[in-house]
N, C-alpha and C positions, 0 to 999 in steps of 0.2 A: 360639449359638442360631440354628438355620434352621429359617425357621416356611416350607411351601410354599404356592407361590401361591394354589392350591388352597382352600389352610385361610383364605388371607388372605378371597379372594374368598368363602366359607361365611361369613365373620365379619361381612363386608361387608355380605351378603345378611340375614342375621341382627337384625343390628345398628337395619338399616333397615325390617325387619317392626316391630321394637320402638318405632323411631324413630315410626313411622306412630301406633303405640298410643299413647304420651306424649304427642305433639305433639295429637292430638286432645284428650285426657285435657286440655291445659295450655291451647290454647285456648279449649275452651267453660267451663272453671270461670276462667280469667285475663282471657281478654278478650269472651268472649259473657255477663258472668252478666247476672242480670236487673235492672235501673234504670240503672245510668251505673257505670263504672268507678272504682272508687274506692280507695285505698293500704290501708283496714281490714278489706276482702277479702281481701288477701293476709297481713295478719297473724291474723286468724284462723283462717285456712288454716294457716300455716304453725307456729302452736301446736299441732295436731294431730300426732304422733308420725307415720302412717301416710302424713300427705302428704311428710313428709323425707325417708322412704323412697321414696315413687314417685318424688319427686327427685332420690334419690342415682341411683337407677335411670336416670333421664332425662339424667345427667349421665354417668353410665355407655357409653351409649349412644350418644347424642354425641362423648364421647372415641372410641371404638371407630371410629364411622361414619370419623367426620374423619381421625382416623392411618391406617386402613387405607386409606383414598379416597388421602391424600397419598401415603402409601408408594410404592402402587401406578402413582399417576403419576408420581414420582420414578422407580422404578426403570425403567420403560418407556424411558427416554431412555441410550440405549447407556452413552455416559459415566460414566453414572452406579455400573452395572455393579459395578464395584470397588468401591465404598464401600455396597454392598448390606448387609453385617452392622454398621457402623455406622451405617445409616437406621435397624437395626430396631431397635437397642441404643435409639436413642434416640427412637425411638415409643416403646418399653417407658417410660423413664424419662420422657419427656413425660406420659403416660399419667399413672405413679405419682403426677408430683409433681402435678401438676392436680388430679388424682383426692381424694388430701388435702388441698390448698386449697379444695376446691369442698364434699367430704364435712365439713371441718371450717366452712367457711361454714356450710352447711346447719345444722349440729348445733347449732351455739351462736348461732343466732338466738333469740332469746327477747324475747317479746310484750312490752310496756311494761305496766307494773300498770296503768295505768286503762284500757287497752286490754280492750275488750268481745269477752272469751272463750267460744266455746261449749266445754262440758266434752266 
């Protein structure tokens, strides 16, 4: 697998238009809402199907930004050179297995019964 620089650098660029959209999205509903910050804001939030996904998304995003940020500064450094198809092997695999720790986090979070649910 040779992904070029190029495509790293689009991914990069990408990654962080989206990053800019979530990270606002997470801060005014996680830490701007309205009275005091409180743990049953976020389980309410997160019984909602739609917000998992803008999570998975956000987590998405973040993986992307950060591998491709790393790579890129890894590879930069002459040395490093030769072991160029094994950094990417294993962003790829860094990626995956995060990817389904974070997406199976997300998924199987589930509210507490007395926990005060909006439908």
């Amino acid at each position: 697998m040779r992904i070029s620089p190029i495509r790293i650098f689009q991914m990069q660029r990408m990654s962080a238009i989206a990053l800019l959209v979530f990270m606002t999205i997470h801060m005014v509903v996680v830490h701007y809402p309205p009275g005091h910050i409180d743990f049953s804001l976020i389980i309410v939030r997160m019984a909602q199907p739609i917000w998992k996904v803008i999570d998975i998304l956000f987590l998405a995003s973040v993986l992307i930004h950060a591998l491709t940020g790393m790579y890129m500064v890894l590879t930069d450094v002459q040395q490093i050179g030769r072991y160029r198809q094994a950094l990417e092997w294993a962003a790829v695999i860094i990626f995956i297995l995060a990817f389904i720790y974070g997406t199976q986090t997300i998924l199987a979070f589930q509210p507490p019964a007395t926990a005060n649910v909006i439908p």
